[in-house]
N, C-alpha and C positions, 0 to 999 in steps of 0.2 A: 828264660827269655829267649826268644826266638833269635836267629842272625838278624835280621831287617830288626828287629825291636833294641838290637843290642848296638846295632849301626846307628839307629836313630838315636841312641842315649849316647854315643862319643861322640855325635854332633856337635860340633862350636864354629862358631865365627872366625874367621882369617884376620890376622891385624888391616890387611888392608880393605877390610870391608867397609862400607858408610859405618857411621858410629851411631847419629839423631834417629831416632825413631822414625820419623816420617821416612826420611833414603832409606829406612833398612826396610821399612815395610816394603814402598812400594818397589826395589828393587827384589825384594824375595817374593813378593806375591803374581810380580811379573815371573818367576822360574819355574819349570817344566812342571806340572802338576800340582804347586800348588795353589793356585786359585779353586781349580773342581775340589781340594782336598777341603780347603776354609769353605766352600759352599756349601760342601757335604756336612762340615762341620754344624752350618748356621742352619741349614733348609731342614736338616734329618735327627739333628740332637738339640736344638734352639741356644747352640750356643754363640757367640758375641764373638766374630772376629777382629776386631779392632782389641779387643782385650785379648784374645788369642794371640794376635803378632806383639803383639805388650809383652806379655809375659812368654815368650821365645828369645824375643829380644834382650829381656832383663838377664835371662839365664844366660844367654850365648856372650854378654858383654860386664861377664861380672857382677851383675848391679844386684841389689839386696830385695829379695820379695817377703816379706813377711807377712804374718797374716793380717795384720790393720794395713799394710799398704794392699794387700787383696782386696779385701773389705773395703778399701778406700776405691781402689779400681772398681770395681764389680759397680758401688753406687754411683760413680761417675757413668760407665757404660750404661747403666738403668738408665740414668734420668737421661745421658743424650737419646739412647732406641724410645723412651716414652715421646718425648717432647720433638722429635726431629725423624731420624734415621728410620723408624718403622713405619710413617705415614711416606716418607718420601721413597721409600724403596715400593712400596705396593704403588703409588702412583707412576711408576716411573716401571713397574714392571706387567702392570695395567695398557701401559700404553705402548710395550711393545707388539702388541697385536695393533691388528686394523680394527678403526669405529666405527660404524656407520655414521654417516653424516658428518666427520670429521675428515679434513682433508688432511692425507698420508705424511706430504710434507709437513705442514704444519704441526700435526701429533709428532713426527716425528724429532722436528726442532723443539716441542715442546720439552720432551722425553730428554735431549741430550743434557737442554738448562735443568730441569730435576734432576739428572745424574748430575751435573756439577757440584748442583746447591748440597746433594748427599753426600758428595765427596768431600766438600768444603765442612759438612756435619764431622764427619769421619776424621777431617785432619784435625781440628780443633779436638775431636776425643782424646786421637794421640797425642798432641800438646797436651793436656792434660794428663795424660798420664806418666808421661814420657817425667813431667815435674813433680811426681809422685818419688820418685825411686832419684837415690844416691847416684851421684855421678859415679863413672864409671872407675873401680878401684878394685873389686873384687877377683877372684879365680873366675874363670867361664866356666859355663856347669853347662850340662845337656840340656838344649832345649828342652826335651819334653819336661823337664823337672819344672822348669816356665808353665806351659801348655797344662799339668795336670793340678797345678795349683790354681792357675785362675780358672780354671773349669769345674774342681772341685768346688771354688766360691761362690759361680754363677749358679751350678745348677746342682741339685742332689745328688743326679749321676755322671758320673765320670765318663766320658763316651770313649775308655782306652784304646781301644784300635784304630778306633778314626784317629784319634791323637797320637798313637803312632805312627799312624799312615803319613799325616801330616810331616809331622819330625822328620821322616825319610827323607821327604822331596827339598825340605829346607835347605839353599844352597851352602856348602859349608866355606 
């Protein structure tokens, strides 16, 4: 294991970190590099960041991943990206360019209410998942142990480097 692979495995959460999934997300995905890290993750390997910071979270805060709560995650993530998240991210990422014949403000207010309504997608995932997993009682274990379990679930390949890249930037 590389230094940076081995930093990113003693990675844990601080007690004084948020605890709720949603504050931990959006507090870690606002920290230095990882947003491009979760996009690289979603854009270049098709995997599912809301189930990404899921399972970072669960590992950084003790909580139990097992493999039917995987399984359980992974079908939750499906069916919100089929039914929500995948149509409103391509519309919303559609209209960051100019249309013709659509006036700029307008497209562009349109664009922000689609980012909401997708964010609003996104928080109800992690509510949901967030009540998948045991409250918090366990030892904290390295993110990436998070990170390579729900990504083993979603997709056949494992994308480890991107996933450790990830794990890096996680603030600890």
């Amino acid at each position: 294991m590389t230094n940076g692979a081995q930093a990113a495995s003693d990675r844990v959460v601080s007690d004084s970190a948020p605890k709720g999934l949603w504050d931990w997300a959006l507090t870690t995905y606002r920290a230095e590099g990882v947003s491009e890290a979760c996009l690289t993750l979603q854009d270049q390997f098709g995997q599912n960041v809301p189930l990404l910071l899921w399972g970072a979270w669960a590992a950084v805060t003790g909580r139990s991943l097992d493999e039917d709560t995987v399984e359980a995650g992974c079908d939750a993530a499906r069916a919100w990206d089929s039914v929500a998240v995948t149509q409103l991210r391509a519309m919303r990422r559609t209209l960051k360019l100019p249309v013709p014949d659509i006036d700029d403000a307008a497209r562009l207010a349109l664009r922000d209410q689609i980012k909401a309504v997708e964010l609003a997608a996104e928080r109800s995932l992690l509510a949901g998942l967030e009540a998948l997993v045991p409250v918090q009682g366990g030892v904290p274990r390295p993110a990436i142990e998070g990170l390579v379990a729900v990504a083993r679930g979603w997709s056949r390949v494992v994308p480890r480097p991107a996933l450790i890249a990830l794990a890096e930037r996680l603030p600890a």
